[in-house]
N, C-alpha and C positions, 0 to 999 in steps of 0.2 A: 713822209715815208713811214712814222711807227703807227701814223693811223690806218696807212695801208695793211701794214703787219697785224695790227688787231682785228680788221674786217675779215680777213682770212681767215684766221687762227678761230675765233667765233662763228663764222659760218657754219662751219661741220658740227659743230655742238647743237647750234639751233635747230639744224636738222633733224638732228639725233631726238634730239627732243622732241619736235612735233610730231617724228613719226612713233614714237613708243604711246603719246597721249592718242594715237589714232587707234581702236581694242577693231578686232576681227568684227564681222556682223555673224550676229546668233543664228545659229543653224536652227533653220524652219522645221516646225513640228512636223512630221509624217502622216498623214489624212488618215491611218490607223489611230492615230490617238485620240482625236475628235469625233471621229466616222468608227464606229464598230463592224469590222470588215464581217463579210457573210460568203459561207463558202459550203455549198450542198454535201461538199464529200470529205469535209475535214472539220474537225472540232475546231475550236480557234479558243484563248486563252490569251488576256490581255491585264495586265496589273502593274501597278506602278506604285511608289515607294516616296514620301518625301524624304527629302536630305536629313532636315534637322531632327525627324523625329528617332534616326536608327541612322548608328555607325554602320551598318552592316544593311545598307539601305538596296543592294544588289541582289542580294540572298531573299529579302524579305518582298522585293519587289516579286520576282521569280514565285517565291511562293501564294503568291495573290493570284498572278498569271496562271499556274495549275490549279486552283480552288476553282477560278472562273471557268477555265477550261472542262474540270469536270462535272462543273454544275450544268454544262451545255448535253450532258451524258445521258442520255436519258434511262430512269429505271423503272423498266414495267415488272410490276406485283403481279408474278402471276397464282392463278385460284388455289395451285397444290403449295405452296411456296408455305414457310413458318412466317413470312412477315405478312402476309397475306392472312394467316389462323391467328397470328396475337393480335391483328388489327379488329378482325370483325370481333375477338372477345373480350374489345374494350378495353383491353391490358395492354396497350402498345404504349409503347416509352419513345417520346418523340425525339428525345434524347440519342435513342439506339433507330430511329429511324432516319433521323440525320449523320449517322455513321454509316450506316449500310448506303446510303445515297452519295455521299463524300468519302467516304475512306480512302474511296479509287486516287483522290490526289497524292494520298502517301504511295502507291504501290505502280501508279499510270507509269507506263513504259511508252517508246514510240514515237513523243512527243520530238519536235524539232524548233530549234529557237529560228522566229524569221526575222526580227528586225528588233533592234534597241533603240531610243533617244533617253538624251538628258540633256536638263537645263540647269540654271543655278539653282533652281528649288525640289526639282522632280527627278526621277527616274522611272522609265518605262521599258517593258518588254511586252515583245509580242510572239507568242508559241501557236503552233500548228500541230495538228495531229490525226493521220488518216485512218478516217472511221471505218475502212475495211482492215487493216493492221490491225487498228484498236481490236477488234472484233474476231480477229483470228486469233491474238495472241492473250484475251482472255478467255476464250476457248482453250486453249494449250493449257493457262494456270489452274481452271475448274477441273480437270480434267487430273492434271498432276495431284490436285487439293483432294479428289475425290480417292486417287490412289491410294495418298498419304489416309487420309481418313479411314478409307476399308483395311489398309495397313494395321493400325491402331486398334481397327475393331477388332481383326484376328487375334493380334496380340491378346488382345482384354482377354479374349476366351484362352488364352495359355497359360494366364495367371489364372484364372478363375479356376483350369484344373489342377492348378498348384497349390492353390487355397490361399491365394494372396490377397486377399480381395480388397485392400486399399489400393495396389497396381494397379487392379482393375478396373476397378469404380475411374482412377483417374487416367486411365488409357482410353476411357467412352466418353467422359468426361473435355477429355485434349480431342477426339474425334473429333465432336461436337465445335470446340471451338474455332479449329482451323476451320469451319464449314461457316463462321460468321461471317462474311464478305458477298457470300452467296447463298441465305439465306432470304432473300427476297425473290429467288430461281425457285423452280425446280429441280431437287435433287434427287438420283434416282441408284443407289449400288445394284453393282452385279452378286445376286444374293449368295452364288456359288462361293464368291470370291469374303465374303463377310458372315458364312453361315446364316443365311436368312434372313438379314438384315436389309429390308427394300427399300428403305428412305430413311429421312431424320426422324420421322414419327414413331418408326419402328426402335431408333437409335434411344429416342427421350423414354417410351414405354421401357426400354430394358434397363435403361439409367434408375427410370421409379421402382419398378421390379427389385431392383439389387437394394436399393434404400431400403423398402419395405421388409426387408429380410432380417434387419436387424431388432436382436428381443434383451429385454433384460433378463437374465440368468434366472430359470424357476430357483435353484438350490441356492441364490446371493448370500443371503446371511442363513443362521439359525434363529438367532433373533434379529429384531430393530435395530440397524444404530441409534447410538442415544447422544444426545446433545444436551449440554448445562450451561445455560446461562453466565455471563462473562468470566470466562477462562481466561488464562495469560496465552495458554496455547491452545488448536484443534486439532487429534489426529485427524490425518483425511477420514474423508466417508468412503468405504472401498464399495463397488458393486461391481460385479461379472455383466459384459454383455457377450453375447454369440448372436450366430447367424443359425435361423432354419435350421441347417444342417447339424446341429449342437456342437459346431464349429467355435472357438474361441474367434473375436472380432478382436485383432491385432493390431496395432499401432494404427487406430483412425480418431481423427481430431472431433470434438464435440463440441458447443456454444452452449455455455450451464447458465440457468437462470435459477433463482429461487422464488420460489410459488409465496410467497412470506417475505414482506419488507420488513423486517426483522431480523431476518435472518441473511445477513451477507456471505458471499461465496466467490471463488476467482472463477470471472467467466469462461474461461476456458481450459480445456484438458482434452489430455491424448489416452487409448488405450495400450496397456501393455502386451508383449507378448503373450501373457496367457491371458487377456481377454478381461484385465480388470482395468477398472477405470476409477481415480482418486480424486474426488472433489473436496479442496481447500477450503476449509471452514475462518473466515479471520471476524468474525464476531456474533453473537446470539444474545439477544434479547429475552427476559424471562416470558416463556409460551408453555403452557399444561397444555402441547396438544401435538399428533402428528405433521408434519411440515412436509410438501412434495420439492421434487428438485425437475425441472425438466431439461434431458438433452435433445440439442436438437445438432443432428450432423451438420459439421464446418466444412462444407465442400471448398470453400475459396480456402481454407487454411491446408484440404488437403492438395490444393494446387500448389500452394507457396507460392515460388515466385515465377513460375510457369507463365508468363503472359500469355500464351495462344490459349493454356486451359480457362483462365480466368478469362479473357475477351468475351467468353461465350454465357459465361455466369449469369449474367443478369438477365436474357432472353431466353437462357435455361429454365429457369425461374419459374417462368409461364406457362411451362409445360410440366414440371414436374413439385411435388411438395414434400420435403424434406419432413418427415416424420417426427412428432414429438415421445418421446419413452420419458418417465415418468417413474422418480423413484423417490421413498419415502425414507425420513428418521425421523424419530421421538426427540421429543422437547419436553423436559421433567426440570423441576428444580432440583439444585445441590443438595444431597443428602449429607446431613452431617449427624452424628451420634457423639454426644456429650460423656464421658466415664469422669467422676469425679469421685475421689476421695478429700473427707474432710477429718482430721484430725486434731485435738487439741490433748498435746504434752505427750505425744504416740498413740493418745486414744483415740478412735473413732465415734465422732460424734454421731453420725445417722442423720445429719440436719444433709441439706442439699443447695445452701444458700449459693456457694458459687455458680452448683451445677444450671441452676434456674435463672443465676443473673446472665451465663452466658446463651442460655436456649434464646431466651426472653429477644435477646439483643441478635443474635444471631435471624430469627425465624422471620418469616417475610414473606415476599413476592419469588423470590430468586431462589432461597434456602428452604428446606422443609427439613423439621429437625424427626431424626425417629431414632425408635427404643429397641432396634434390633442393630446390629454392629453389622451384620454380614451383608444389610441394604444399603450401609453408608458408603459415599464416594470420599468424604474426609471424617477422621476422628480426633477431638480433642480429646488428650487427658489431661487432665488437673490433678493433682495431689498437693493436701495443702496441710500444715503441724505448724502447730505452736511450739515455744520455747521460751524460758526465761533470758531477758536479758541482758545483758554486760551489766547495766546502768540500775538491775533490778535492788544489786543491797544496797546503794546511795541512798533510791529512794526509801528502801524500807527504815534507813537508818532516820533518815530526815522528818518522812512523813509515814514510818508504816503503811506504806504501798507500796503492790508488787506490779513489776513491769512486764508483760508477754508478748514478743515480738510472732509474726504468723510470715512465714516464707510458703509460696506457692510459684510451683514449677508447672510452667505449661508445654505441651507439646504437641503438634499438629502433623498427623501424621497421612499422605495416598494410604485409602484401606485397599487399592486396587494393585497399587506396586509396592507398598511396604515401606516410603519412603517417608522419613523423615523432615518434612519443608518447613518447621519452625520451630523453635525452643526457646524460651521467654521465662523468667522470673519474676516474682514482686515481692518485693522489700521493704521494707519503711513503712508497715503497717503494727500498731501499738495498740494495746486494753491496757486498762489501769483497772485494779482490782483490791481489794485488805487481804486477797489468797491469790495466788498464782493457776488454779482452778478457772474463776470468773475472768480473772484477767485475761485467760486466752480466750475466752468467751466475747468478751468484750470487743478482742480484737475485729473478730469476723463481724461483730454490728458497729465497727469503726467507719465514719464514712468516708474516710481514706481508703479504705478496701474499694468501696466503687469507685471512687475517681481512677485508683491503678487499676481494676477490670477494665474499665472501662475506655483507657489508656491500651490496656491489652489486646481487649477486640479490635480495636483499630489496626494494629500490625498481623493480627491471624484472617481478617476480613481481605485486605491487601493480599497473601496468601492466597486467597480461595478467590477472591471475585475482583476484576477489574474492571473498574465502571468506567 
């Protein structure tokens, strides 16, 4: 009897069990997955996704499926078309011609999903999409694109009579770019509706026009700017630029090179309201000679972060050349001017020993020393007196000799702004003499006197030049 009780009791278990070890059978691919379906009046778009390679293996399938789909798209170049003129001038960017041909996957409307499978490994979909739809409804978006674009151009011309003319520059600039997607058509405005504006050729021509219009100021300086070899700091370089009109050119961005690799500069800069532009000087190398700066307008910097305007940028490009202006400053070495006083016991001796140790060390590649004050960009003065000291009657008592100490005060002074930027002593400079006379004498051909000149330049060098 309890073996009967176990046979039973066990039964339903076994079952349980061999039917969970029995798995469903794998549903059979769909003859779209092997077989690439063909359909006269419909795009078709087919992509699939392995498992392991992407969590998000649904999404990524889908977007393989619209890539294929609109590579089935076909894009005829027609003759008037701008991807059809940067082709035959050899300037085509295969790059922006695989955009203009594919873009459509990001913007393709229309489409309809017809069938999904998955397996353990894969995921596939399969999209549809009717090529008369297609066809009508990018008709409807060229058409809006076209609106919006002649929009844009009107506008341009209402800053232009404003005098705004970075608005405007980049309201022709944004035309232009929404028209990238159909730049391998024919585009054609209603000239009423954009003031005379018949196509994008007409649109790039007045984009260059308005470039072209920009000059450097005849009146910029009175003189050169000037530039000196390793400063701690640069003011800017200022120059005026205007338009034709002798309009100031207001807040439009520029890309600065320097014509001189020597001469470093921050590549970029904006114009101010009244039409001056400041180019950052952060180093100079010593140059006896004029040095150029060229700007060249920053059309993507005046987009910022405008995508539709910058889209267009780089096929803009080909049609139009950003003008270079061209502005100069002088490269001189540091003027400095030496004033030395030399005194021994309040007298003035008329000798010039400091004044010569410090030219001598000063004069170079970078420094040009001169004898006029009013040509110097820095001034040293020296004043330099003897005196007997402390220790002079020890000695006299000891050995009848006199001791003369030589104190000299340096000061390094902007002859431009009047400023004061160093002050320096030396000390502990000695002559030994039998008269207090020779003994300051002594002092200044002490060769302690050089070692602390020399000791001294080194911190008024620091001052003037940063290497």
């Amino acid at each position: 009897m309890l073996y009967i009780l176990l046979f039973v009791t066990l039964l339903p278990a076994c079952k349980s069990k061999q039917a969970a070890a029995i798995t469903a059978p794998e549903v059979k691919a769909p003859v779209w997955v092997s077989s690439r379906p063909n359909n006269g009046f419909k795009y078709v778009g087919v992509g699939f996704c392995d498992k392991a390679k992407s969590s998000n293996y649904q999404m990524e399938a889908k977007k393989n499926a619209l890539y294929d789909l609109s590579s089935e798209i076909k894009v005829d170049i027609s003759s008037n078309s701008v991807l059809y003129t940067v082709q035959n001038n050899n300037t085509f960017n295969e790059n922006f011609n695989s955009l203009i041909k594919l873009s459509s996957s990001d913007i393709i409307e229309g489409y309809t999903l017809i069938d999904s499978y998955e397996n353990d490994k894969q995921y596939w979909v399969y999209y549809q999409l009717d090529k008369a739809e297609y066809a009508n409804i990018k008709a409807q978006k060229k058409q809006q694109t076209l609106s919006k674009a002649s929009n844009l151009i009107l506008a341009s011309y209402t800053d232009e009579q404003n005098k705004d003319f970075s608005s405007c520059l980049k309201k022709r600039i944004q035309a232009f770019g929404v028209l990238t997607p159909y730049l391998s058509e024919e585009i054609n405005f209603d000239p009423a509706q954009t003031k005379g504006i018949k196509n994008v050729f007409d649109l790039t021509n007045l984009i260059q026009q308005q470039l072209q219009s920009i000059f450097v100021g005849a009146a910029v300086q009175k003189t050169m700017p000037q530039l000196k070899p390793y400063q701690h700091l640069y003011s800017p370089l200022v120059y005026n630029l205007e338009l034709k009109t002798k309009v100031p050119l207001q807040n439009f961005p520029f890309l600065i090179t320097s014509e001189e690799e020597k001469i470093k500069v921050n590549d970029k800069a904006s114009t101010n309201l009244m039409g001056e532009i400041q180019i950052k000087v952060n180093s100079v190398e010593p140059l006896n000679q004029t040095v150029a700066f060229s700007l060249n307008p920053d059309i993507i910097g005046l987009m910022g972060s405008d995508s539709i305007g910058r889209a267009g940028i780089s096929v803009l490009k080909q049609f139009i050349q950003t003008p270079s202006l061209k502005v100069q400053a002088n490269v001189s070495p540091v003027n400095i001017y030496v004033s030395s006083i030399e005194k021994n016991l309040g007298k003035v001796t008329g000798a010039s020993l400091i004044e010569t140790f410090l030219e001598q060390r000063f004069n170079g590649q970078e420094v040009l020393i001169t004898n006029k004050p009013e040509l110097a960009d820095y001034i040293i003065e020296s004043i330099a007196d003897t005196q007997e000291d402390i220790s002079s009657d020890v000695l006299v008592s000891n050995y009848n000799i006199k001791l003369a100490t030589l104190v000299i005060n340096l000061n390094l002074k902007n002859r431009i702004t009047g400023e004061t930027i160093y002050k320096g002593q030396i000390t502990d400079v000695f002559g030994y003499a039998n008269n207090l006379e020779k003994a300051g004498l002594n002092a200044y051909n002490s060769s302690k006197l050089t070692a602390k000149l020399g000791e001294a330049v080194f911190f008024l060098k620091r001052k003037v030049l940063v290497y």
